[in-house]
NUVO-716084 format. One record per residue (C-alpha): residue number from 0; y, x, z. Coordinates in steps of 0.02 Angstrom, whole numbers, plus 32768, in hexadecimal, padded with zeros to 4 digits. Layout:
BEGIN
n:yy:xx:zz
NUM:Y:X:Z
...
This chain:
BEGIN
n:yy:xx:zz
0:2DA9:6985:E440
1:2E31:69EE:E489
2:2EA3:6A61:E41A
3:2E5D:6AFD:E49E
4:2DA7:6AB0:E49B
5:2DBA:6AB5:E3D4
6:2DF4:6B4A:E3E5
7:2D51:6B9E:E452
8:2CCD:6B3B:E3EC
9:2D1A:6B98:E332
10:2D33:6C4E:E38E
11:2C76:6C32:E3EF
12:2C2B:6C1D:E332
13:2CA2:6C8A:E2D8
14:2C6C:6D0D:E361
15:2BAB:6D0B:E325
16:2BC4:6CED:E277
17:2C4F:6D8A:E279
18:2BC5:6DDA:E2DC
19:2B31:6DC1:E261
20:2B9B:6E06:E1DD
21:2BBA:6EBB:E243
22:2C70:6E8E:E243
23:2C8C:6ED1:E2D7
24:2D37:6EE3:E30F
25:2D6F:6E2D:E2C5
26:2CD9:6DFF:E337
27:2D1C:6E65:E3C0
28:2DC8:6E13:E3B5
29:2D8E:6D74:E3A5
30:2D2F:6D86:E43C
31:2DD9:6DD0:E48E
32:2E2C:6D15:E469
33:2D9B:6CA6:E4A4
34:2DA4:6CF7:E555
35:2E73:6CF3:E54A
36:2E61:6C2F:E535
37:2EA0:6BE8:E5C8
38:2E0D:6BA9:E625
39:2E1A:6B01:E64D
40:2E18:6ACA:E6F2
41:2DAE:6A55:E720
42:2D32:6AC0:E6EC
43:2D63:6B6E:E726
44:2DBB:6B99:E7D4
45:2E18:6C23:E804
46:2D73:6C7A:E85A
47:2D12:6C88:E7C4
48:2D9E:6CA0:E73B
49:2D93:6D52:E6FC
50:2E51:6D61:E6F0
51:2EC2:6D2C:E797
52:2F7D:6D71:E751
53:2FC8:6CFA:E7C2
54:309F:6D0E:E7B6
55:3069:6DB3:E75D
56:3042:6D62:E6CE
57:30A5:6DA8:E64F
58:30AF:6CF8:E5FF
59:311C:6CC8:E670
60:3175:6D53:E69A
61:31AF:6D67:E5DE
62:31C0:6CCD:E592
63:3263:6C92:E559
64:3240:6BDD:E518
65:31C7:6B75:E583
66:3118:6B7D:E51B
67:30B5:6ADC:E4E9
68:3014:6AEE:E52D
69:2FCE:6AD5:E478
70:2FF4:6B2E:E3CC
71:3098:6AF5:E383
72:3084:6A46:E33F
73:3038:6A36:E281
74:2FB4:6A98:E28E
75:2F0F:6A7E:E256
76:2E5D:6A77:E2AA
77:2DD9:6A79:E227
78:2D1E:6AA6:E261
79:2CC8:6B45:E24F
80:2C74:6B36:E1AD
81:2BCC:6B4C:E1CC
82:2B98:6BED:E161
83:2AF7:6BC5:E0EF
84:2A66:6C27:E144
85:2A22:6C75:E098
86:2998:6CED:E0EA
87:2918:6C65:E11C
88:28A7:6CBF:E0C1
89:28D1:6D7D:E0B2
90:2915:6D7B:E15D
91:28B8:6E1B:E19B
92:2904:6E72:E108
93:29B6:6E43:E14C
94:297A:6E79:E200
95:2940:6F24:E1D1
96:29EB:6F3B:E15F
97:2A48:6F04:E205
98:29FA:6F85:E276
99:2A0A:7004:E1F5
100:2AC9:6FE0:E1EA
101:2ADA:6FE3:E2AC
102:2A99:7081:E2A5
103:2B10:70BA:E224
104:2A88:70CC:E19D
105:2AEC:708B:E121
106:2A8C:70AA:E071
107:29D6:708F:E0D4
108:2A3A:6FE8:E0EE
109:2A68:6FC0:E044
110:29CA:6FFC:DFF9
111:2954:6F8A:E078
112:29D4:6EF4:E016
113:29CB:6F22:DF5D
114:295F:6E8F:DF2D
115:29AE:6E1D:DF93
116:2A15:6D86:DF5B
117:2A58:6D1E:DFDF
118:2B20:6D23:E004
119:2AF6:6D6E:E0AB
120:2A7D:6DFF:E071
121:2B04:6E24:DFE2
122:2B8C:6E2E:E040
123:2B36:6EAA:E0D2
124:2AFF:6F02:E030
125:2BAE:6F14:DFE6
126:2BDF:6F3C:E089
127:2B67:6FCB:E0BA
128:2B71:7016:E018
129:2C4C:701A:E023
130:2C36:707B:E0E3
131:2BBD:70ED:E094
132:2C43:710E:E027
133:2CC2:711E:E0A5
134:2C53:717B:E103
135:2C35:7202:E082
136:2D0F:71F6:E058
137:2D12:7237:E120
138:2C9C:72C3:E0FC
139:2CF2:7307:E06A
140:2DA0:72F6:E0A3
141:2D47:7381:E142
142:2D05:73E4:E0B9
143:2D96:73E3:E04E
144:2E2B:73BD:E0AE
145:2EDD:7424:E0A5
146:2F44:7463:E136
147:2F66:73B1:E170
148:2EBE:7360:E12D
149:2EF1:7348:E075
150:2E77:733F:E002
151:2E52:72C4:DF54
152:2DA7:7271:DFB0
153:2D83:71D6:DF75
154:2D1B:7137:DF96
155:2C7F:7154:DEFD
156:2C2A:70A2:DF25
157:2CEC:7038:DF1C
158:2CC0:701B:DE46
159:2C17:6FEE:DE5D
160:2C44:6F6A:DEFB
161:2CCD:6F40:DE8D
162:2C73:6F00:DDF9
163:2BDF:6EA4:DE6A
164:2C6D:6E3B:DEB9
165:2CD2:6E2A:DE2A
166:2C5B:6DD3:DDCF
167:2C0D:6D82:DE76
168:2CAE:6D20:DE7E
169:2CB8:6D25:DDD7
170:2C2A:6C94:DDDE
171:2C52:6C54:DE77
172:2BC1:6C94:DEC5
173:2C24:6D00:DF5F
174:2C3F:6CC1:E002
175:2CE3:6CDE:E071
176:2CA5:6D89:E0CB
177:2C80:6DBD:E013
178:2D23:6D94:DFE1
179:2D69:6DF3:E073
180:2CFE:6E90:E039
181:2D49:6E81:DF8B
182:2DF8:6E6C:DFB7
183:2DEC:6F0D:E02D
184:2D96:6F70:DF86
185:2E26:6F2F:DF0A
186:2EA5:6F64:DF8E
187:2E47:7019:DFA3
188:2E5D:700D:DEE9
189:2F1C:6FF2:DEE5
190:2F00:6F54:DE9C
191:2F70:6EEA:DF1A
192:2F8B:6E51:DEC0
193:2EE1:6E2D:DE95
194:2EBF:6E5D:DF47
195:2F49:6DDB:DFB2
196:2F01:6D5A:DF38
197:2E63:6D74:DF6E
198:2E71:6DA3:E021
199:2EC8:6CE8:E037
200:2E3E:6C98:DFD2
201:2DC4:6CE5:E073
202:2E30:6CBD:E0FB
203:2E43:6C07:E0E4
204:2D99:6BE5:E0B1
205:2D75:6C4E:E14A
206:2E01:6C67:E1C3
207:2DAF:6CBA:E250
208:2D9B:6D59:E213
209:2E28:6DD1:E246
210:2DF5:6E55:E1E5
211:2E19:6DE2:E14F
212:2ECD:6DBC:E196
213:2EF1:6E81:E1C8
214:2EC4:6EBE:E12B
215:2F35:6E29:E0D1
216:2FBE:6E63:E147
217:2FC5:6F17:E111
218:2FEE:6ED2:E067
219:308F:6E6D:E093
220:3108:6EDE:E08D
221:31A2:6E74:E07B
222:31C5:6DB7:E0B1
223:31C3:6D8D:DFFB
224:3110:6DB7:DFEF
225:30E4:6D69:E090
226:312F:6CD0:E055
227:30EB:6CBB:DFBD
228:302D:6CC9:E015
229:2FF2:6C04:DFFD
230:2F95:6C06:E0A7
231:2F26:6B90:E0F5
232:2F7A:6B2B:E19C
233:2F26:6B64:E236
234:2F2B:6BB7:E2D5
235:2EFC:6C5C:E28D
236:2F93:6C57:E216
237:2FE5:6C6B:E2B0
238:2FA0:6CFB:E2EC
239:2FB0:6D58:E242
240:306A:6D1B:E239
241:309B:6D4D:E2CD
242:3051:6E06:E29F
243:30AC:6DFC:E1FB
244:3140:6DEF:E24B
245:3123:6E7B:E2C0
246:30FF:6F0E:E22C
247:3199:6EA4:E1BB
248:3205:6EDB:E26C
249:322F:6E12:E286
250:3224:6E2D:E334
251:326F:6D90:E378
252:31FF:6D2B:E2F2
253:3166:6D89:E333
254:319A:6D5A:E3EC
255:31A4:6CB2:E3D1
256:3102:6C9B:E383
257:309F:6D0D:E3FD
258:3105:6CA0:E49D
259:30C6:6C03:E440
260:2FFD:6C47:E427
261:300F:6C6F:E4EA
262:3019:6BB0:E50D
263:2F5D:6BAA:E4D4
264:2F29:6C67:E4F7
265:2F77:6C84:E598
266:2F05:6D07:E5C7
267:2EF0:6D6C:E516
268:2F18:6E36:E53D
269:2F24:6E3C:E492
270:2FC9:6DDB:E475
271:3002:6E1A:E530
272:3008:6EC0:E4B9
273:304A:6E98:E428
274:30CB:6E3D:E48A
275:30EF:6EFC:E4EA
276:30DA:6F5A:E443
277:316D:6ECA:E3E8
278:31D5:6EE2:E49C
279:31C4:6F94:E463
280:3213:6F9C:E3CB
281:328D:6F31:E426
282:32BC:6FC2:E487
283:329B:6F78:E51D
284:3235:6FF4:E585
285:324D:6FAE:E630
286:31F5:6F1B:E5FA
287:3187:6F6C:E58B
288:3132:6FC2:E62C
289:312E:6F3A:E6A0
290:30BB:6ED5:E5F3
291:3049:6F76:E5F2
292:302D:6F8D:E6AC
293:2FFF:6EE5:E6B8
294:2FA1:6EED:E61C
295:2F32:6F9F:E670
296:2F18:6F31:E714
297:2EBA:6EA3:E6CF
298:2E59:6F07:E62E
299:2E4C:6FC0:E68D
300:2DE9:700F:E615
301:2E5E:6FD8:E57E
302:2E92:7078:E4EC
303:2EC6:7016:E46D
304:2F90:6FF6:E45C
305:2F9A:707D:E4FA
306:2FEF:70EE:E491
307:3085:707A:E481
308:307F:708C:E53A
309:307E:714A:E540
310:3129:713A:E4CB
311:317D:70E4:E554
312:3140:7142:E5D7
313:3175:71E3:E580
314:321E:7199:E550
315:3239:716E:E605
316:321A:722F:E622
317:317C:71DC:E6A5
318:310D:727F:E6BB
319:30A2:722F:E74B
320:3088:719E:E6EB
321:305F:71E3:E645
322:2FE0:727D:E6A6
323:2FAB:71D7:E70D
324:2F7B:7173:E639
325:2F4F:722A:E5F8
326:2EBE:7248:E67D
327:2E97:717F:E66F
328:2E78:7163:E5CF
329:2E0C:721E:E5C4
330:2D91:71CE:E63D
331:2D89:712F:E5D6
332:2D77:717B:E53C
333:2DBE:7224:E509
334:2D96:722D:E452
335:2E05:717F:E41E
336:2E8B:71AB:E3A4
337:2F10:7152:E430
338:2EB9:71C3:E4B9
339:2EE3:7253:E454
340:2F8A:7213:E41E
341:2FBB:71F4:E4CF
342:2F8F:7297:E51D
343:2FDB:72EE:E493
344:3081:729A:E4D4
345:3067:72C7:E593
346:3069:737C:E541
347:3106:7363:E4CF
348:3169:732D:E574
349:312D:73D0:E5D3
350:3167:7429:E549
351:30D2:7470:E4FA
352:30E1:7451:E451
353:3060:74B6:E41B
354:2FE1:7468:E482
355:302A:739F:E453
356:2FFB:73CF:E38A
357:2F57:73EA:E3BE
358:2F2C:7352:E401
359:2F92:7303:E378
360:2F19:735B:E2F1
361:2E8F:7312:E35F
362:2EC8:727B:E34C
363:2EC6:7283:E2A2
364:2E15:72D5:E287
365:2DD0:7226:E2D3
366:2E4C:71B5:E26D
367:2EB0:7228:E1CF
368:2F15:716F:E1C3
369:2F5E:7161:E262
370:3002:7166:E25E
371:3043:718D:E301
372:3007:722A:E313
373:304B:726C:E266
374:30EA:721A:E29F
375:30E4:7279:E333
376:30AE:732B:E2FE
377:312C:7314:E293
378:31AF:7318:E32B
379:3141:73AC:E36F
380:3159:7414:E2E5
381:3218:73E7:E2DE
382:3230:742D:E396
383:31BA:74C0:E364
384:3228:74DD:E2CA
385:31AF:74E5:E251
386:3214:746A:E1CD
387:3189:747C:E14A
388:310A:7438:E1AD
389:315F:739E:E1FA
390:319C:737C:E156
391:30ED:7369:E117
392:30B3:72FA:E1B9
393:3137:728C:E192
394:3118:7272:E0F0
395:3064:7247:E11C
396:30A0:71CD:E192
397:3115:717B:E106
398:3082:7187:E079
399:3017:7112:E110
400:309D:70A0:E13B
401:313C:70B0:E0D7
402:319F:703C:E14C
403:3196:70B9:E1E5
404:3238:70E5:E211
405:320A:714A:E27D
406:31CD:71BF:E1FB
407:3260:71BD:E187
408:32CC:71E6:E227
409:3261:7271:E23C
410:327D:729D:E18F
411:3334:72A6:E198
412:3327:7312:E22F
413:32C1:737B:E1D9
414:3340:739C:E14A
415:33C8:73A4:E1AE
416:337A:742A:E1FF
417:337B:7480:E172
418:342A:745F:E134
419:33F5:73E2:E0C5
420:3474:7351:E0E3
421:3461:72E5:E038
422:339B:72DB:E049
423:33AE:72C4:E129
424:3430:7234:E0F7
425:33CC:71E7:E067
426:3331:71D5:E0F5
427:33B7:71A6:E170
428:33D6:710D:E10C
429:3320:70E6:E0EC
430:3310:70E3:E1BA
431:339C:706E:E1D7
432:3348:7000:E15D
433:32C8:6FE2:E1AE
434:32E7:6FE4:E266
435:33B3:6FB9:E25F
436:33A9:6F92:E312
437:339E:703C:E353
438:3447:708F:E38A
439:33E1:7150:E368
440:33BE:7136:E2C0
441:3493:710A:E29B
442:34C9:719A:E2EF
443:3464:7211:E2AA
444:3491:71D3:E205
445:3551:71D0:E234
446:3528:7296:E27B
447:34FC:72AB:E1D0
448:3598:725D:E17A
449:35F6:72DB:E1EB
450:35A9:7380:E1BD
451:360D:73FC:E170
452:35C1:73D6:E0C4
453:35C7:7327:E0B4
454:3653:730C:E148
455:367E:7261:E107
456:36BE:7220:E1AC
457:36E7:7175:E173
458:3631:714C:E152
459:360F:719E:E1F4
460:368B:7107:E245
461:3622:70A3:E1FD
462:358B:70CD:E239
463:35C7:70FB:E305
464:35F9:7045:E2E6
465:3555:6FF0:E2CD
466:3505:7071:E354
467:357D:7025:E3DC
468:3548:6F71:E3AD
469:34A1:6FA4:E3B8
470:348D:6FC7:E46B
471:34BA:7080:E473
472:3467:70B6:E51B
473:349A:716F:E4F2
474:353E:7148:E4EA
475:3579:71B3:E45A
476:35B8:7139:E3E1
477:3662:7101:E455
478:368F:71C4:E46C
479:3670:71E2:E3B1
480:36CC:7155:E37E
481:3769:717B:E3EF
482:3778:723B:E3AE
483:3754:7212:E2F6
484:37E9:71A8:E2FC
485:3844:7222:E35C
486:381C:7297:E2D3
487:384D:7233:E259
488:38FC:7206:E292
489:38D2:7149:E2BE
490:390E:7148:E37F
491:3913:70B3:E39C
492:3842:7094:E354
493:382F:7139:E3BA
494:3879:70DE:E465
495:380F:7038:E443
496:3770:70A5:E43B
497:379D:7112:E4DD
498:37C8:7072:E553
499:3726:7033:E52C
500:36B9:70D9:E541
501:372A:70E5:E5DE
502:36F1:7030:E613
503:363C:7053:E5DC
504:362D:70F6:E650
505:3688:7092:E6F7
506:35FF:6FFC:E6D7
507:3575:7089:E6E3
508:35D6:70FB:E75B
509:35D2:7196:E6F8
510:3652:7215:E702
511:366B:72AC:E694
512:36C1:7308:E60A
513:36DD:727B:E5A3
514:372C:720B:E62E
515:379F:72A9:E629
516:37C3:7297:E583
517:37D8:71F6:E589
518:3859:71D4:E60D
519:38BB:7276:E5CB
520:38B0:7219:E51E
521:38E8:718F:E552
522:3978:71C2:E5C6
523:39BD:721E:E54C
524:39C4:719B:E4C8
525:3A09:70FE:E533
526:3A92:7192:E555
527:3AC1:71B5:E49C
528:3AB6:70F6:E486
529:3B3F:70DE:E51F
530:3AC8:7078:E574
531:3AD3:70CB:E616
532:3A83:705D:E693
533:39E6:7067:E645
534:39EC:711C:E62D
535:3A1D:7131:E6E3
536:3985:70E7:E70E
537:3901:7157:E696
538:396C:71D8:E6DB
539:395A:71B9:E79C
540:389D:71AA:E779
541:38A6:7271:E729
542:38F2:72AC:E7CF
543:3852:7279:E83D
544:37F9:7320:E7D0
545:3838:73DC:E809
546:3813:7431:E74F
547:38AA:7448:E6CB
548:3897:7382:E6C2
549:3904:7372:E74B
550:398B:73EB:E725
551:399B:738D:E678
552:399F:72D4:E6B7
553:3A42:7337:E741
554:3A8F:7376:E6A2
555:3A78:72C2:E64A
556:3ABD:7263:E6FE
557:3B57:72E0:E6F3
558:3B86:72B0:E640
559:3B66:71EE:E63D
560:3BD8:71FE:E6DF
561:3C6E:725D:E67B
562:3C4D:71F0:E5D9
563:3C64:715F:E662
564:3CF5:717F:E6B9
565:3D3F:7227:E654
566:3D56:729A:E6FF
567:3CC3:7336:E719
568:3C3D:72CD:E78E
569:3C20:7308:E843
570:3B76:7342:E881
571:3ADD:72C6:E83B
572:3A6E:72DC:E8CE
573:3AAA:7237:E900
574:3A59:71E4:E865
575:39BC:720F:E8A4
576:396E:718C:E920
């Protein structure tokens, strides 16, 4: 059997089983990577393949290494353990629970199961009875809930589930989507050691369930932890990896292994986006939107990840295009979290703050833990002004996910703001930590180093330094760099850092007040360094503008002439070409 046939048979049965469990969304995405197999064919023709990308396939548009058309070599293909079918004979009982679930019922659910034994009515027991819980959580957190939804609801049923699982797997007598169930409790619980150990225990008895890996992902918070996870070989390690890598901000290491998976799941929109949302953090937008057009032409209806393309969209300053996703994803489905979060940006870049929060708050009434949207109110309530307020969004965003940089940016705006440089510069530094790639982050901290308070301008070097090497596309670091060194009495650092700002503005053919400054910087110290040729020639350049400019590169002309050959110079018009 084929490595891709292997692959269809174990996602066809993980599918059901995943299904007859009412875990949903791991049966949704596994559903998502059977069709994104590439078909074989022999079998399938272009005609009556659901997905003809053709040269737009972003497979090979992107890829950097050619791609093995299997998973990389060493991986395993073990069957699809067959799950013991326990309900033979209080099926019905398991049928009823399951349409009570479905129809969000959750205790009618749990109830219709009390008596039950098998590992399948347990676990949809367990199950029911944790949602119930959650579902109550949701209803106090309405009832209760601060300013910015704050409130001390918990989960009532996670000690009771607790101590049925516990001692379930205490006797061996729990099966894998069990052990999933009590690894997500323990980690509500805070226990996260317990929790890792057991979430790996599920995932390589059982690999197929993504739910298993996601929720074993949002507990490996460093590579240290990741590698110490003794995991299973197989394809779905992959996947999980690869995603790992992603949150950890290993963005290369997360390319590689999602280029690699597209050998086998060519077709997959799901790692087409993660590929865009990892191209992202990458900075590299251009790309980024050619991966999510293509990505909208072949799944149309698609909200999830959209929100990633709304950020590029509204970095690019596209109005049409972001009205154009606004108005799309409303007729899809307007109350999404992303759909909020999306036209909450199309209202940020038409400047109506006010109007952005709100969706931003809506976006948060359907899901209090995403973390977008309390990223961006908080930038909403920094260009409203309101400090207080965007302080407290970020630090919701931070208590969620305490490696979003993007958050403790927005924190050290928001203290800066308020004249605050030690406690902007401390969450300055927490930023660069975790996203050291982006040239924003190291100037804003070096802006900090130079305020009036803190105005430790060598540290400020230091950090206009790592923003040029990091692809500074606002070119501020050069210009910083040149006139810090000017200010400091280092001329010759100061001339270094103006030649190349002046060669960085004639690649993009930019002119302005800084090319000004530049050439009259520069003229003037090849002069006092008797190095008149080169001089001559920043100050030829100053006589194509008609401001003071001119007048000062004549004056500069006149005296490199009498320093030259000690006799007052005649007119300098000639100098000028």
């Amino acid at each position: 059997m084929s490595s891709k046939e292997s692959c269809r048979n174990e996602l066809r049965t993980a599918i059901r089983q995943l299904s007859d469990r009412c875990l949903y969304s791991a049966s949704k995405w596994a559903a998502e990577q059977l069709v994104g197999i590439e078909q074989d064919p022999a079998k399938f023709t272009p005609s009556n393949t659901r997905f003809q990308r053709g040269s737009s396939s972003i497979r090979r548009r992107f890829r950097t290494n050619e791609i093995n058309s299997t998973p990389p070599t060493g991986v395993a293909y073990v069957s699809t353990p067959v799950m013991e079918e326990d309900e033979a004979i209080h099926g019905d009982f398991y049928l009823l629970a399951k349409s009570y679930f479905d129809c969000r019922e959750y205790r009618r659910a749990a109830h219709v199961l009390r008596d039950q034994t098998g590992k399948k009515s347990v676990f949809l027991r367990c199950y029911a009875l944790y949602l119930a819980g959650e579902k109550r959580k949701e209803e106090e957190t309405i009832e209760l809930e601060g300013p910015l939804g704050k409130s001390d609801a918990v989960n009532r049923e996670l000690v009771s589930v607790e101590r049925e699982l516990s001692t379930l797997s205490k006797n061996n007598m729990i099966d894998p989507f069990g052990l999933y169930l009590y690894g997500l409790v323990l980690k509500e619980k805070g226990n996260e050691n317990l929790a890792r150990k057991v979430l790996v225990e599920s995932v390589n008895s059982y690999p197929w369930n993504w739910s298993a890996w996601s929720e074993l992902q949002s507990l490996c918070t460093t590579v240290d932890i990741l590698n110490s996870l003794n995991l299973s070989n197989h394809w779905m390690k992959e996947f999980f990896l690869a995603s790992v890598y992603q949150e950890l901000r290993m963005h290369n290491e997360a390319l590689s292994k999602y280029e690699n998976l597209q050998g086998t799941f060519t077709f997959s929109n799901y790692i087409q986006a993660q590929i865009g949302k990892t191209q992202y953090s990458l900075r590299e937008f251009d790309q980024v939107e050619v991966i999510f057009e293509d990505l909208l032409r072949n799944d149309p209806y698609r909200v999830e990840d959209m929100d990633t393309y709304s950020n590029v969209l509204y970095t690019k300053e596209y109005f049409s295009a972001l009205s154009y996703l606004a108005h799309r994803v409303i007729m899809t489905d307007k109350y999404r979290p992303e759909s909020c979060c999306i036209i909450g940006n199309y209202y940020s870049l038409k400047g109506l703050h006010e109007k952005s929060v709100m969706y931003f708050r809506r976006a948060l009434k359907l899901n209090k833990k995403y973390l977008s949207a309390w990223t961006l109110m908080g930038h909403e309530y920094v260009e409203m002004k309101n400090t207080p307020a965007a302080v407290d969004a970020y630090r919701r965003a931070v208590d969620i996910n305490p490696r979003d940089y993007r958050a403790w940016y927005g924190l050290g705006q928001a203290y800066e703001m308020i004249g605050m440089p030690h406690y902007a510069l401390h969450y300055f530094q927490k930023s660069v930590f975790f996203q050291p790639i982006d040239s924003r982050l190291w100037i804003a901290m070096a802006q900090c180093y130079e305020s009036e308070q803190l105005h430790m301008l060598e540290e400020a070097i230091k950090c206009y330094k790592r923003a040029a090497n990091c692809n500074d596309t606002e070119a501020i670091a050069l210009h910083r760099l040149a006139e810090l060194h000017r200010e400091l009495g280092q001329p010759e650092e100061a001339a270094f850092y103006y030649k190349k700002d002046l060669e960085r503005m004639e690649a993009e053919e930019r002119e302005g007040p800084n090319t000004v400054e530049a050439l009259t910087f520069l003229a003037t110290h090849y002069k006092t360094q008797k190095r008149f040729e080169e001089a001559e020639v920043y100050c030829t350049r100053l006589l194509d503008y008609t401001g003071p400019e001119r007048e000062t590169a004549k004056s500069l002309l006149r005296g490199m002439r009498i320093a030259q050959s000690g006799f007052p110079s005649m007119d300098v018009e000639h100098f000028h070409p």
